[in-house]
C-alpha positions as CSV (number, residue, x, y, z in Angstrom):
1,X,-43.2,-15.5,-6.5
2,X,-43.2,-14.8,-10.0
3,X,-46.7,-14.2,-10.9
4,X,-46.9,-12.9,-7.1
5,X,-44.9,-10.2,-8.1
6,X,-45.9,-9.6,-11.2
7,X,-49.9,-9.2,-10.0
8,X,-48.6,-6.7,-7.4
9,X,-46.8,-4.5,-10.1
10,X,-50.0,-4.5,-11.6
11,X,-51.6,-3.2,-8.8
12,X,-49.1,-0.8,-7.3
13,X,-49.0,0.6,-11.2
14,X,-52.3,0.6,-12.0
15,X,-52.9,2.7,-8.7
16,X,-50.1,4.9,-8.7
17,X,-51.1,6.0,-12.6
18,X,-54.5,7.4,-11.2
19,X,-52.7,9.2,-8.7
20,X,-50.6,10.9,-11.3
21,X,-52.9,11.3,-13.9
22,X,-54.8,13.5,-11.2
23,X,-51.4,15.3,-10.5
24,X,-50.2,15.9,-14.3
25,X,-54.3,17.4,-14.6
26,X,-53.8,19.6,-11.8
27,X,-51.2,20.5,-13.5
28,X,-52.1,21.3,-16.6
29,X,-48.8,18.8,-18.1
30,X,-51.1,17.8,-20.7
31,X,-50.5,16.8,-24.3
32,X,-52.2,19.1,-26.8
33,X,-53.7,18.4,-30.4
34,X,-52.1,21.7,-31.0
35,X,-48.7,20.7,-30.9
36,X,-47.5,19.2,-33.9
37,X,-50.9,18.2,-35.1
38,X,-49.7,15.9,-37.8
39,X,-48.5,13.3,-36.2
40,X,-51.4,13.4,-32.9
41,X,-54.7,11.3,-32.8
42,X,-56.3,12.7,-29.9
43,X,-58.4,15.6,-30.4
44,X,-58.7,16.7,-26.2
45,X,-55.7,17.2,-23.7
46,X,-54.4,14.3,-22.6
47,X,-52.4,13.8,-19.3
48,X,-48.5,13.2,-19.6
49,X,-46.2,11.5,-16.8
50,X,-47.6,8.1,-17.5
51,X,-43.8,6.8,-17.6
52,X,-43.8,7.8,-13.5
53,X,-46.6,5.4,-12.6
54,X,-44.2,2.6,-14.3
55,X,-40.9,3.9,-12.6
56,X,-42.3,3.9,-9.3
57,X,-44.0,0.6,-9.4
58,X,-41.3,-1.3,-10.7
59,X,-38.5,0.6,-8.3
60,X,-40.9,-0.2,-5.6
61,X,-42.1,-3.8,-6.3
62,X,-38.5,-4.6,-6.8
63,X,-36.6,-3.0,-3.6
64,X,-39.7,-4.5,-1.7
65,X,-39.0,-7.9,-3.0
66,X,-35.1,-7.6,-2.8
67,X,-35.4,-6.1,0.4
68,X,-37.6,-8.6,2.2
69,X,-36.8,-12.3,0.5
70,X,-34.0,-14.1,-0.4
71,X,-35.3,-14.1,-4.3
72,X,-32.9,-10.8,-5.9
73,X,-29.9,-10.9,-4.7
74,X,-27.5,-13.3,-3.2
75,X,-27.1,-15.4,-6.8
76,X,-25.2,-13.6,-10.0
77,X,-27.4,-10.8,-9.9
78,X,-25.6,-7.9,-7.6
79,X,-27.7,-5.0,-5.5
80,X,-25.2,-2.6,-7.6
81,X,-27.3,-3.8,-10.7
82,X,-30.4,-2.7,-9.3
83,X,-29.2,0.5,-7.9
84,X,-28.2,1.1,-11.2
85,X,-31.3,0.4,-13.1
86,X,-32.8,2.5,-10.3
87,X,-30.8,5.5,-10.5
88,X,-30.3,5.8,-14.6
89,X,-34.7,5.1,-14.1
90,X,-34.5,8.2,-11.9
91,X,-32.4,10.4,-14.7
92,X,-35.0,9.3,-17.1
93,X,-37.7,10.4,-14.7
94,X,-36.5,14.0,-14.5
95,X,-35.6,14.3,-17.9
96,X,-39.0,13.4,-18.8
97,X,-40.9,15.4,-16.6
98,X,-38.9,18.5,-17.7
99,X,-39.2,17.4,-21.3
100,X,-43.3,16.8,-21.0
101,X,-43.1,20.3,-19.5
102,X,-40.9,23.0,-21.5
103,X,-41.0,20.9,-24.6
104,X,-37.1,20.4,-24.7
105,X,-34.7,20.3,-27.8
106,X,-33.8,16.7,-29.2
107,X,-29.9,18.2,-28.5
108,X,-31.4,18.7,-25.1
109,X,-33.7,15.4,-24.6
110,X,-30.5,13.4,-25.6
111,X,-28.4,14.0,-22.6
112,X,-30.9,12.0,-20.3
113,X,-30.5,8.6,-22.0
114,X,-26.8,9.4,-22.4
115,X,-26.1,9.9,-18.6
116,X,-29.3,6.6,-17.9
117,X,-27.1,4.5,-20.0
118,X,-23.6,5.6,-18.7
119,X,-25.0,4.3,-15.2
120,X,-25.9,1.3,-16.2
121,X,-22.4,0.6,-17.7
122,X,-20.9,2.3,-14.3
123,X,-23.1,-0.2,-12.5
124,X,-21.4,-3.2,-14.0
125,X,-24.0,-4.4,-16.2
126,X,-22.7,-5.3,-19.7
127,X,-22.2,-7.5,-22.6
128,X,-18.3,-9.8,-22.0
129,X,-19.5,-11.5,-25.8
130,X,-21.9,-12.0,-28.6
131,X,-22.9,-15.2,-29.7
132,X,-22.2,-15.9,-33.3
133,X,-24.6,-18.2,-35.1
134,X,-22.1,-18.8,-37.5
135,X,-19.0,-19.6,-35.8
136,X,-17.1,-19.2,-32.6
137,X,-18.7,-16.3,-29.8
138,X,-17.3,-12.5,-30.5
139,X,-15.0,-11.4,-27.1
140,X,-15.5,-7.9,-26.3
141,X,-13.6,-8.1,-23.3
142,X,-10.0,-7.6,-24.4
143,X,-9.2,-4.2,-23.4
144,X,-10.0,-3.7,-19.6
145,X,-8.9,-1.5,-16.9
146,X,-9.9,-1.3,-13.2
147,X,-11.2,2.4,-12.8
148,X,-11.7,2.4,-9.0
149,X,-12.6,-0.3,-6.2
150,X,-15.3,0.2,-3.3
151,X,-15.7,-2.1,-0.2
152,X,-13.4,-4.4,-1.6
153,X,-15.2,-4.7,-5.2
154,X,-13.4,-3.5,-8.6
155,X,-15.0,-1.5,-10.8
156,X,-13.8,-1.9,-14.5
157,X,-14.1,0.0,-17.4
158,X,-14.5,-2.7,-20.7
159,X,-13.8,-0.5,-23.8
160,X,-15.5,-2.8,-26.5
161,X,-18.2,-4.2,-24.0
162,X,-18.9,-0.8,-22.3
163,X,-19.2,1.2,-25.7
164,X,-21.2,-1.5,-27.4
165,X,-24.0,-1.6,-24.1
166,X,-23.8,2.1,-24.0
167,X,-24.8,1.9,-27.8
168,X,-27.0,-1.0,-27.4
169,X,-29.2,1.0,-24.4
170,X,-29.4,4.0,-26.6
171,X,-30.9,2.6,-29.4
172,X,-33.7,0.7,-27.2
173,X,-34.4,3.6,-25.3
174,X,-34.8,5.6,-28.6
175,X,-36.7,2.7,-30.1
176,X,-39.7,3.0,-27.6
177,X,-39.7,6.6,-27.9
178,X,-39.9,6.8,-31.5
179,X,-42.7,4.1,-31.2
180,X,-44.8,5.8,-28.8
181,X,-47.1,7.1,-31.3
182,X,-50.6,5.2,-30.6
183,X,-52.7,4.3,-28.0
184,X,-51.2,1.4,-25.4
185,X,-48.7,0.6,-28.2
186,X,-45.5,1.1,-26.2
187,X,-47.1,0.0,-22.9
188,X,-48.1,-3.7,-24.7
189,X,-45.3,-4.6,-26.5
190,X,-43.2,-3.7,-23.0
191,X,-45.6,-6.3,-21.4
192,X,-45.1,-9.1,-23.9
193,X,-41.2,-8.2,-24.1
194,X,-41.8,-8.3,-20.3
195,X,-43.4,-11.8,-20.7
196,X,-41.0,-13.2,-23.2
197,X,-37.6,-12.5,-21.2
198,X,-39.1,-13.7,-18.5
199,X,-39.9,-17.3,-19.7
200,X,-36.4,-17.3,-21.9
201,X,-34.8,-16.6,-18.5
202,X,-36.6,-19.6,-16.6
203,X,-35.5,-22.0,-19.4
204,X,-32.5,-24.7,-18.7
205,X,-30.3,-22.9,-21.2
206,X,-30.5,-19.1,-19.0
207,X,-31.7,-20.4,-15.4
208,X,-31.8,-16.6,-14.2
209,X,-34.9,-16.4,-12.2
210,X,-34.1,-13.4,-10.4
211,X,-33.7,-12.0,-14.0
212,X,-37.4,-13.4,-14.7
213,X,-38.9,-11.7,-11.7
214,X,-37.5,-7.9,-13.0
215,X,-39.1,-9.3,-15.9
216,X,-42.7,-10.1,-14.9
217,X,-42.4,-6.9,-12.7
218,X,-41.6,-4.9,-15.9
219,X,-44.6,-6.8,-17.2
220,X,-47.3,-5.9,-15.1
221,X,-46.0,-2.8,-14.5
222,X,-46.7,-1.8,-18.3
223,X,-49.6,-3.7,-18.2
224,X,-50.9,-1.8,-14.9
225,X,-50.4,1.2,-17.4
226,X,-51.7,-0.2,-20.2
227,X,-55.7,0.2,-18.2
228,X,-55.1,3.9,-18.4
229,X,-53.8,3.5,-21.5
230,X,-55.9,1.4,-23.7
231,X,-57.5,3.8,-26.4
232,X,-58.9,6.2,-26.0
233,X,-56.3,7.2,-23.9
234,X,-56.7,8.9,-20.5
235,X,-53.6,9.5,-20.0
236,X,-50.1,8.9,-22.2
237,X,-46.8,7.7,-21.1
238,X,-44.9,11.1,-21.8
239,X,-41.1,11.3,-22.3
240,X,-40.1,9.4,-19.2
241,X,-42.3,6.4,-19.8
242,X,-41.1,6.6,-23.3
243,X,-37.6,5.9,-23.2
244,X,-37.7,4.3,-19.6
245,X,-39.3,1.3,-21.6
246,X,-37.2,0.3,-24.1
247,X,-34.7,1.2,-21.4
248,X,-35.5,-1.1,-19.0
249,X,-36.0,-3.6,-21.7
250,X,-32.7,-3.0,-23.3
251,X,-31.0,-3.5,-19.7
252,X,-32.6,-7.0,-19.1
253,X,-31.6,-8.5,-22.5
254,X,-28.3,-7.6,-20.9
255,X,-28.5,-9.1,-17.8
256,X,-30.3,-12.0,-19.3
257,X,-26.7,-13.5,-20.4
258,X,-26.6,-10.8,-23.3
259,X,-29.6,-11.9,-24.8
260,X,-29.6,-9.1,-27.7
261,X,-31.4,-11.5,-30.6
262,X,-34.5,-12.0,-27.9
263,X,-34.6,-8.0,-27.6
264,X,-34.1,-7.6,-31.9
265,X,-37.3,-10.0,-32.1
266,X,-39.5,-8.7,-29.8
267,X,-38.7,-4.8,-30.9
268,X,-37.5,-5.7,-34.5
269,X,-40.6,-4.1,-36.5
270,X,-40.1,-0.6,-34.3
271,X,-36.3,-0.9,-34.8
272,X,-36.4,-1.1,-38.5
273,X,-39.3,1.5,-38.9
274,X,-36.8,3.6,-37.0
275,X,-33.9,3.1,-39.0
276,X,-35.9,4.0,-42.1
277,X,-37.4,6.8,-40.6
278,X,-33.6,7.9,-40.5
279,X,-32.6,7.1,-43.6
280,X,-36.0,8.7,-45.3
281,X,-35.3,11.7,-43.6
282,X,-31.6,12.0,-44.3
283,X,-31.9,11.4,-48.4
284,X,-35.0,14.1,-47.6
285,X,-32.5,16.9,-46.9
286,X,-33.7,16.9,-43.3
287,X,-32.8,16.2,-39.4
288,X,-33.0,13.0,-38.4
289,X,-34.5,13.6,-35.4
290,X,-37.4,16.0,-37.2
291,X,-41.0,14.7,-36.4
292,X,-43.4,13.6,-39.0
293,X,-46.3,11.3,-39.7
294,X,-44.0,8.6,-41.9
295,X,-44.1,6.0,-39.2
296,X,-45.3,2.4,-40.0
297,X,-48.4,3.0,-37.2
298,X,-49.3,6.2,-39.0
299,X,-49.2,4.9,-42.1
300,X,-51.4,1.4,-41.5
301,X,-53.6,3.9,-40.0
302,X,-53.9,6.0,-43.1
303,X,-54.2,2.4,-45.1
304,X,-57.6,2.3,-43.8
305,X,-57.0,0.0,-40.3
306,X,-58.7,1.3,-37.3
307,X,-56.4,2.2,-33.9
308,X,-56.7,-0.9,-32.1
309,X,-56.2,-2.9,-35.3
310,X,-52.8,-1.6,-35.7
311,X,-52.1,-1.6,-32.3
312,X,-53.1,-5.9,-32.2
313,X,-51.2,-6.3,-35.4
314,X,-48.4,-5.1,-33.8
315,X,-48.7,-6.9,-30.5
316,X,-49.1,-9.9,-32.7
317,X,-45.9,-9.7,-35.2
318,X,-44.4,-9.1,-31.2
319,X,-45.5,-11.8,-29.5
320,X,-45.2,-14.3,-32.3
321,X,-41.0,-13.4,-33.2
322,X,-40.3,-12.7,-29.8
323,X,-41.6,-16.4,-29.2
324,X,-39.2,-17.5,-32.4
325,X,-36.2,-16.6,-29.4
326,X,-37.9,-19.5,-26.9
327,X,-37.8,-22.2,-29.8
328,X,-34.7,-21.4,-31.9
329,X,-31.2,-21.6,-31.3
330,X,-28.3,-20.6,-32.5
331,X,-27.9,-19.7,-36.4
332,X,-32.4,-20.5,-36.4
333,X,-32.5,-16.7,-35.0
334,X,-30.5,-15.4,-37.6
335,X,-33.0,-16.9,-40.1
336,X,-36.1,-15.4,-37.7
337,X,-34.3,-12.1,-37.9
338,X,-34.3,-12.5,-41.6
339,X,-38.1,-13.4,-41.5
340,X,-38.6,-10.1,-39.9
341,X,-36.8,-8.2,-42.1
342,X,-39.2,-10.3,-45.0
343,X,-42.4,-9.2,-42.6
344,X,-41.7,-5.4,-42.5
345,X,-40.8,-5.0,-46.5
346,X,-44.0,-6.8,-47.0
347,X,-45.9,-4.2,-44.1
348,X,-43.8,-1.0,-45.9
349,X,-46.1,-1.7,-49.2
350,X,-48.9,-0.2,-46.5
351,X,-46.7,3.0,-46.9
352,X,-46.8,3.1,-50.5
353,X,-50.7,2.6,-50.6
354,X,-51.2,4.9,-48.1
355,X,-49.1,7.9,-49.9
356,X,-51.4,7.2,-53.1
357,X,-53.9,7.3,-51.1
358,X,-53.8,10.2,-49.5
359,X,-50.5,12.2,-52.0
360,X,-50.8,15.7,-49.8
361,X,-49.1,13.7,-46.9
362,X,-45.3,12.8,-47.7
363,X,-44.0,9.8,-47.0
């Protein structure tokens, strides 16, 4: 059933991206070399909505196989779970499409993740503890209060558990987004996060397999994309496929018994490029959320390293410390995590090289 299902996302994406690359052409929701010129690599207009072809397929692929075997639901994971990832998909979706269309405000742009992540919490899908390497697991269950009960099942509101997912989903979901910069960058490292979860979930230790098959769906889904996507481009992911990514992603490191060292690993390189954006901006006297061409992938591209070389080295430094998570246990990841933190010092001298290299260009 597994790579069943993960061939038909595949499929249903792959097919379902044509249809809406033709739509976003008809149109005209194209991404222009004219906007913010800085930071683009394409020189033609470039469809948008990619992020829908992924949506659907994976909503679709997923109900389909929920609805019609035995292999979703009737273990720990819950139809509420999947109505959830389905509807805070769906918020995503629209604030995407709007976003690809009138350009939106990052005040704006902000709400969509806010309200996708709030209804994933709602939905009952959360963190209860984090394992500590070092010592005895971290309760975040504590405080908890029953907000309402339908057909017979309690919803709870967890403060430290539900503010720390609801924190968790935002930075993943912003992760991806911020990442989005290249060619089939986003769409690959979604399928080997896909990939990864989905074998950590299959091992004795997680024994989730329903959790593995959103995974592999996730998987070819992004890799249905990814043939549309492979530069040259002929069509990008957009807002909504974006941040619904590294939303979905997020979500099954949760569901996947909390999992949140597996998601640091495989996103780990984008994670700390965006936290030094940040920073670099902030000491810079400027917004946080201003765009600019400071990103790693801009700058190994400015190094001298053609698209698709920067786009494998990053699949690679993905695949191989997201693998670190299959083979290590308990205080091993804290020493992979640290390995990664060695990894991107060593890949931020490309920033320094590149800034001498070319000085008009700011880090």
């Amino acid at each position: 059933m597994i790579v069943l299902a993960a061939l038909l996302a595949a499929v249903v994406s792959a097919s379902l991206t044509y249809i809406v690359r033709r739509f976003a052409l008809n149109k005209s929701i194209v991404d222009r070399a004219s906007f913010a010129p800085e930071r683009k690599i394409h020189t033609h207009p470039t469809p948008l909505l990619g992020g829908v072809g992924i949506f659907l397929s994976f909503t679709i692929v997923a109900w389909g196989i929920a609805l019609f075997t035995h292999q979703l639901f009737g273990g720990f994971f819950l139809p509420k779970y999947l109505v959830g990832m389905t509807l805070g998909g769906l918020v995503l979706m629209v604030g995407g499409i709007w976003d690809d269309r009138k350009h939106l405000l990052p005040r704006q742009q902000i709400w969509f993740p806010i309200i996708a992540a709030f209804i994933i919490v709602l939905s009952g899908i959360g963190i209860s503890y984090i394992t500590n390497p070092l010592g005895p697991a971290i309760s975040l269950s504590r405080f908890t209060w029953t907000v309402f009960t339908y057909h017979g099942v309690p919803y709870h509101f967890i403060l430290f558990a539900d503010l720390f997912t609801f924190l968790w989903l935002l930075a993943t979901t912003y992760t991806t987004k911020i990442l989005d910069g290249l060619d089939g960058l986003v769409a690959g490292v979604t399928t080997i996060g896909g990939i990864i979860i989905a074998v950590l979930s299959l091992t004795k230790d997680v024994a989730q397999p329903e959790t593995a098959i959103l995974a592999v769906i996730l998987a070819g889904a992004a890799f249905g994309f990814l043939l549309w996507n492979w530069h040259p481009a002929k069509i990008f992911l957009g807002e909504s496929g974006s941040t619904y990514t590294g939303f979905l992603l997020g979500t099954l490191a949760v569901v996947a018994g909390g999992k949140i060292a597996t998601a640091l690993l495989i996103l780990g390189i984008p994670a700390l490029d965006v936290a030094w954006s940040i920073l670099r901006r902030l000491l810079g006297h400027r917004k946080a959320t201003s765009g600019d061409r400071g990103h790693l992938h801009y700058r190994l591209l400015d190094v001298g390293l053609t698209h698709r070389q920067v786009v494998l080295l990053l699949y690679t430094i993905t695949a191989v410390f997201g693998s670190f998570t299959l083979v290590t246990r308990g205080e091993q990841k804290v020493y992979a995590l640290v390995i990664l933190v060695a990894v991107m010092l060593l890949l931020a001298s490309a920033v320094v090289l590149a800034y001498q290299r070319t000085p008009e260009r700011k880090p």
